[in-house]
C-alpha positions as CSV (number, residue, x, y, z in Angstrom):
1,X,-24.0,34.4,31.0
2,X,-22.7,31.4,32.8
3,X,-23.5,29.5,29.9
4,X,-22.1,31.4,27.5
5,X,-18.8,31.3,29.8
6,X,-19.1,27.7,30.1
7,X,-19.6,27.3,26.1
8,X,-16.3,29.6,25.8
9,X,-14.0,27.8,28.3
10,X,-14.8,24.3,26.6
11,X,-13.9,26.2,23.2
12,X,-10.5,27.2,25.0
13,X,-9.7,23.9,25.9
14,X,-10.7,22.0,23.3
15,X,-8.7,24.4,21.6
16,X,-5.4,24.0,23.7
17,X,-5.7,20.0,23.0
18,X,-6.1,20.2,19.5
19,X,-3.4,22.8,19.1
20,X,-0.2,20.3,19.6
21,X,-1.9,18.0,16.5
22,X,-2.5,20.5,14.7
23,X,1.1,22.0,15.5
24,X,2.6,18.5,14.1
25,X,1.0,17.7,11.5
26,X,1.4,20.9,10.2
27,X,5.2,20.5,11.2
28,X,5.8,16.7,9.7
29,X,3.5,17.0,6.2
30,X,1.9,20.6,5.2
31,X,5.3,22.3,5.7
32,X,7.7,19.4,3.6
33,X,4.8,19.7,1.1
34,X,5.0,23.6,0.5
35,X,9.0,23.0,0.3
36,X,8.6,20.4,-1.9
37,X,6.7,22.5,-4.4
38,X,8.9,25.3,-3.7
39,X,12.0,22.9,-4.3
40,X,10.2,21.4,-7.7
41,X,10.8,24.8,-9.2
42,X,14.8,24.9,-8.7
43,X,17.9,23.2,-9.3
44,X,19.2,22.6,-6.0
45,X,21.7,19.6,-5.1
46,X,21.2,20.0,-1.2
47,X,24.8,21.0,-0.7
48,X,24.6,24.5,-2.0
49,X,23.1,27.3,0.3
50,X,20.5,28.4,-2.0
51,X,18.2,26.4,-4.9
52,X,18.7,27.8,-8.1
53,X,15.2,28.8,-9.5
54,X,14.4,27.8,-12.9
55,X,10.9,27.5,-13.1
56,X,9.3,24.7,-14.9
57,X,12.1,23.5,-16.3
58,X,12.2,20.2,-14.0
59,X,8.8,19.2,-15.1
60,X,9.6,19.9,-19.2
61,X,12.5,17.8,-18.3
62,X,10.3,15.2,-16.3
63,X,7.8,14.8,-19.4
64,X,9.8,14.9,-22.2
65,X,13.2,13.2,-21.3
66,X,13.4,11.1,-18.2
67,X,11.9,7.6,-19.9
68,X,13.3,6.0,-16.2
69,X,10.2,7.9,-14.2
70,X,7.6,6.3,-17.0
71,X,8.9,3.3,-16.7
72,X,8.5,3.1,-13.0
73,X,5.4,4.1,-13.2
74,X,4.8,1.4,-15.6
75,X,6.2,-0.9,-12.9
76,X,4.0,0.6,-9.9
77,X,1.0,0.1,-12.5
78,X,1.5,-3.5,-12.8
79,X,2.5,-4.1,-9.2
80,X,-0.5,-2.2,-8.3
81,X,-3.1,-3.5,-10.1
82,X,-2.3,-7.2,-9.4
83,X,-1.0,-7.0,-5.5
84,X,-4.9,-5.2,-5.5
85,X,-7.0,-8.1,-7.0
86,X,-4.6,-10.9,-5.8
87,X,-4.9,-9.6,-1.9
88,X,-8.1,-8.9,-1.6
89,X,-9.2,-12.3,-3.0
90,X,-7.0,-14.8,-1.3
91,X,-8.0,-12.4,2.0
92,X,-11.4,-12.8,1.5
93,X,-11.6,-16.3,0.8
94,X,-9.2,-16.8,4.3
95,X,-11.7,-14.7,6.4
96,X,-14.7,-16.9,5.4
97,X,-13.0,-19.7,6.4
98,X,-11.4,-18.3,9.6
99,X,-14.7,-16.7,10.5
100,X,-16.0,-20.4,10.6
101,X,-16.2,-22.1,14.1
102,X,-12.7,-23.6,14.0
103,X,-10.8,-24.6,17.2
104,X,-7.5,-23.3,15.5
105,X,-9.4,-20.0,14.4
106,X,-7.2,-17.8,16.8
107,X,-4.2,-19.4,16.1
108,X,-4.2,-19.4,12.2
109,X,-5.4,-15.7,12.7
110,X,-2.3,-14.5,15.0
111,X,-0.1,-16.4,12.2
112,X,-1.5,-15.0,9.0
113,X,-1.3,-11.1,11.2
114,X,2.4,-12.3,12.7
115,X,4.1,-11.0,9.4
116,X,2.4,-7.9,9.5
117,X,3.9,-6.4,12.3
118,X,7.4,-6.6,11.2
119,X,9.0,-4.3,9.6
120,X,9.2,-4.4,5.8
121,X,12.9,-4.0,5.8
122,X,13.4,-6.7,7.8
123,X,11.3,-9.1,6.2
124,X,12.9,-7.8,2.8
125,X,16.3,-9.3,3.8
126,X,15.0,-12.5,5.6
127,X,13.4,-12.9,2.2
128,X,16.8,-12.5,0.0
129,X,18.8,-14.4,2.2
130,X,15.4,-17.7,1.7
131,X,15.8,-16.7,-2.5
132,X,19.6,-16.0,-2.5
133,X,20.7,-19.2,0.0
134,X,18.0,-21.3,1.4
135,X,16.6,-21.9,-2.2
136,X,19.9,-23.3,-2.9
137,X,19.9,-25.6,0.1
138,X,16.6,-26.8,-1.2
139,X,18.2,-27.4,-4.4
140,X,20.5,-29.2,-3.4
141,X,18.2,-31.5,-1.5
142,X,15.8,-32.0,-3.7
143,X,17.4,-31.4,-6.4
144,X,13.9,-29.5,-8.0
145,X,14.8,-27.2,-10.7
146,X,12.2,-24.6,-9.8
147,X,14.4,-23.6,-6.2
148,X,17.4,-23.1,-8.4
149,X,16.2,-20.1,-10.6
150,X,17.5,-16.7,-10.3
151,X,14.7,-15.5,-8.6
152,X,15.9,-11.8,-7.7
153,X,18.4,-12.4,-10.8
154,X,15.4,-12.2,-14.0
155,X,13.6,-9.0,-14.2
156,X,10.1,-11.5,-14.4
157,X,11.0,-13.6,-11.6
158,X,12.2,-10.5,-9.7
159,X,8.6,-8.7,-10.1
160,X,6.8,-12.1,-9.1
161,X,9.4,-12.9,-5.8
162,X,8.7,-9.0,-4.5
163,X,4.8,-9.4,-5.3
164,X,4.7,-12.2,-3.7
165,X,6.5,-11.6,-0.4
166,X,4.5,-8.4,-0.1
167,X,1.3,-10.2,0.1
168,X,2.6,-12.4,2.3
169,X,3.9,-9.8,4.7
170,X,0.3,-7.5,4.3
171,X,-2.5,-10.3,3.3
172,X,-3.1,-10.6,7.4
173,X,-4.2,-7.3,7.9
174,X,-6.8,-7.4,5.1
175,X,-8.1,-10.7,6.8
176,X,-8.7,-8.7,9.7
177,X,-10.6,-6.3,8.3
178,X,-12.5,-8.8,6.1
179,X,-13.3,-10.8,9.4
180,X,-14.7,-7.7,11.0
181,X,-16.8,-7.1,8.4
182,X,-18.0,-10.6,7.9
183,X,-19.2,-10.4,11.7
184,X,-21.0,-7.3,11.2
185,X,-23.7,-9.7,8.7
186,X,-26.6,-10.2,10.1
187,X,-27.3,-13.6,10.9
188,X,-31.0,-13.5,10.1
189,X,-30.6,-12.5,6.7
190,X,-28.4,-15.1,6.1
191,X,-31.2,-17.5,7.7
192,X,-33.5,-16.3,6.2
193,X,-31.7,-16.8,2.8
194,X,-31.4,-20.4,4.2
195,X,-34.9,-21.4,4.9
196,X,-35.8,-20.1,1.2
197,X,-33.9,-22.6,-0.4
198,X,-30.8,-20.6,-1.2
199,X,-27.2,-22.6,-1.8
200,X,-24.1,-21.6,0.0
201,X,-22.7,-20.3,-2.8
202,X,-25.9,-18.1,-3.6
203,X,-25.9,-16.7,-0.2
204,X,-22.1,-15.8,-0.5
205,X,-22.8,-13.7,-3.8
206,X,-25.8,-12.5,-3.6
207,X,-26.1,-11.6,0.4
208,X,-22.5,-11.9,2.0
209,X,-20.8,-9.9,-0.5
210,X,-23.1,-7.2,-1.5
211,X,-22.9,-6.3,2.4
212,X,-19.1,-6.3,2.7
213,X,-19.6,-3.8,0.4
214,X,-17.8,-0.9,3.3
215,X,-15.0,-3.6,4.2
216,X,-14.0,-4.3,0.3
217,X,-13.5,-0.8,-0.6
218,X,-11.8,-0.3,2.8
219,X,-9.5,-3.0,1.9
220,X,-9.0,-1.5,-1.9
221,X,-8.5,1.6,-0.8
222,X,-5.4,0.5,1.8
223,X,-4.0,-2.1,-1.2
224,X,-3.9,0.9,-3.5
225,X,-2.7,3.2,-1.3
226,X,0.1,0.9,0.1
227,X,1.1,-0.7,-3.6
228,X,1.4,2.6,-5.0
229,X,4.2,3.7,-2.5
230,X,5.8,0.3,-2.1
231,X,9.5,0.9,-1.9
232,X,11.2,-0.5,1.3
233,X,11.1,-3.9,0.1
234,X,12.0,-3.5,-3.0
235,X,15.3,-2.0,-1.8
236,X,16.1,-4.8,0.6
237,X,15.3,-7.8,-2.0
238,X,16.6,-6.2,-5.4
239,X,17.6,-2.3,-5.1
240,X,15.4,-1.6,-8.3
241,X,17.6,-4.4,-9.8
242,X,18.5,-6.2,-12.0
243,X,19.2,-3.0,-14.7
244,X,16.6,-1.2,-13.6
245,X,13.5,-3.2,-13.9
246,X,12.1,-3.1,-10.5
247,X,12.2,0.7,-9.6
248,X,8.8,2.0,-8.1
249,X,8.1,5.6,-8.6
250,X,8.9,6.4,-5.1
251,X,12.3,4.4,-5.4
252,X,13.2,6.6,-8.4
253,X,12.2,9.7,-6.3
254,X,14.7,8.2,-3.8
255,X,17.0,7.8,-6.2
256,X,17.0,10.9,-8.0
257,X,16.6,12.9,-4.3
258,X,19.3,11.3,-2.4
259,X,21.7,8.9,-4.6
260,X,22.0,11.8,-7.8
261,X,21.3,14.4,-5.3
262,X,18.8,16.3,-7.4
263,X,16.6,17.4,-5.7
264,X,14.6,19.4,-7.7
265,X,13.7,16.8,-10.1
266,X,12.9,14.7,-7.1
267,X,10.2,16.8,-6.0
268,X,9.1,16.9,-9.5
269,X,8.5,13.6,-9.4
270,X,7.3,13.6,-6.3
271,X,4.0,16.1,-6.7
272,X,3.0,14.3,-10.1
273,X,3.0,11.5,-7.8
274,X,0.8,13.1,-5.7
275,X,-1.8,14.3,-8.2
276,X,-1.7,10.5,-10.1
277,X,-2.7,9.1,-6.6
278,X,-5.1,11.5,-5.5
279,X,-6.8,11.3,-9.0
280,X,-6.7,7.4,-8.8
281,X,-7.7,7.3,-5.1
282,X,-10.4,9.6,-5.4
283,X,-12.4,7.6,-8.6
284,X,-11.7,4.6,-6.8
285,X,-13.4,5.3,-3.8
286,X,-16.5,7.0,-5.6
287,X,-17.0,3.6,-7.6
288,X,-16.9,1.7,-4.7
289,X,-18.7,3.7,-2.3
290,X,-21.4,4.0,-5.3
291,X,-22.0,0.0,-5.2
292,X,-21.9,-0.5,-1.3
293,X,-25.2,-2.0,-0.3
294,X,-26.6,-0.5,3.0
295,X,-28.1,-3.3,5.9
């Protein structure tokens, strides 16, 4: 019996701890969820007391005549698929080097994870004021061609300038990871590896990265996750500009929500959003987690 009451009171508390988490999650995300499915069903432009309920009318409309959302998606495709492979290779090949036993290891760490911790607002606009200004400066310095393009001006040099300052705001936290999991390698194996003759660059393929197999789709899984929603910096460097060219799925969402105050066609957009990622997310992570390599 005392046992039993002791079982029942950790049960009860355990309980009482859990209850506040559970209380806000369900608060912050299940709730907006169910009204955004709720809300994907009616015309509603926020200012009116009551949606209008139409039924599927958004989604017909979402399919078959808004060619913006397609294109977006086209856009968050691309960015996706190369901010993925470009990331996770130029992080890879920084944490073998910074995993070496280098008296500025620390140092070039804490500046490669430095950008990461800002806010990606705030790097967006330090960036346009270097591609609007200081490029111009440089220009005129220099007098190098390549500083005086209109790099937030071209829809092609647009999509390469906000590629290029996202990995350079995220690429530190994927070294950190990749350095953790680099120092969970044996060092045996890799001796062993040694002693039979193996080249450096034999060990790297065939022993290193096999067995970061757990930190590589780790680090695909946050770069998908991550360049699939991208939209803060994209509204501080270009605002989808110029005409259009640079909107992300979830900046058209934004713009269709709160700038055309639609908001049922926002949450439209919003839950095929959802299914594409969680579709995506979920073969991703099977086809990785199929090829990891146990130690």
């Amino acid at each position: 019996m005392k046992k039993l009451g002791k079982r029942s009171i950790n049960k009860i508390e355990t309980f009482l701890f859990i209850m506040p988490c559970i209380l806000l999650v369900v608060t912050v995300f299940y709730t907006p969820f169910i009204m955004s499915m709720y809300y994907s069903l009616t015309k509603w432009d926020g200012i009116a007391k009551l949606p209008t309920f139409i039924g599927l009318n958004n989604f017909i409309m979402l399919f078959t005549k808004d060619t913006t959302f397609f294109s977006s998606i086209l856009f968050t495709v691309k960015y996706s698929v190369i901010f993925i492979i470009v990331t996770n290779v130029i992080a890879l090949m920084l944490a073998v080097v910074l995993v070496q036993k280098l008296k500025t290891a620390n140092i070039l760490r804490a500046v490669f994870f430095i950008p990461y911790i800002m806010s990606m607002i705030i790097v967006g606009f330090i960036w346009r004021f270097i591609f609007s200004q200081g490029f111009q400066v440089l220009a005129d310095k220099t007098g190098l061609g390549f500083f005086n393009l209109s790099w937030l001006g071209e829809p092609n040099l647009a999509f390469i300038s906000i590629l290029f300052v996202s990995i350079w705001q995220a690429i530190g936290f994927y070294i950190v990871l990749y350095i953790a999991g680099l120092q969970t390698i044996p060092e045996d194996v890799l001796e062993a590896a040694l002693v039979d003759g193996a080249s450096r660059k034999t060990r790297f393929f065939r022993i290193t990265l096999p067995l970061l197999g757990p930190s590589i789709t780790s680090c695909v899984f946050m770069a998908l996750t991550n360049s699939v929603k991208v939209f803060d910096i994209i509204l501080a460097l270009t605002g989808g500009g110029p005409g259009g060219s640079t909107y992300s799925v979830t900046l058209d969402i934004y713009r269709e929500a709160f700038q055309n105050n639609n908001y049922g066609l926002g949450s439209a957009k919003s839950l095929v959003l959802f299914v594409l990622v969680l579709i995506v997310t979920t073969l991703v992570l099977k086809t990785f987690r199929s090829r990891e390599v146990d130690i």
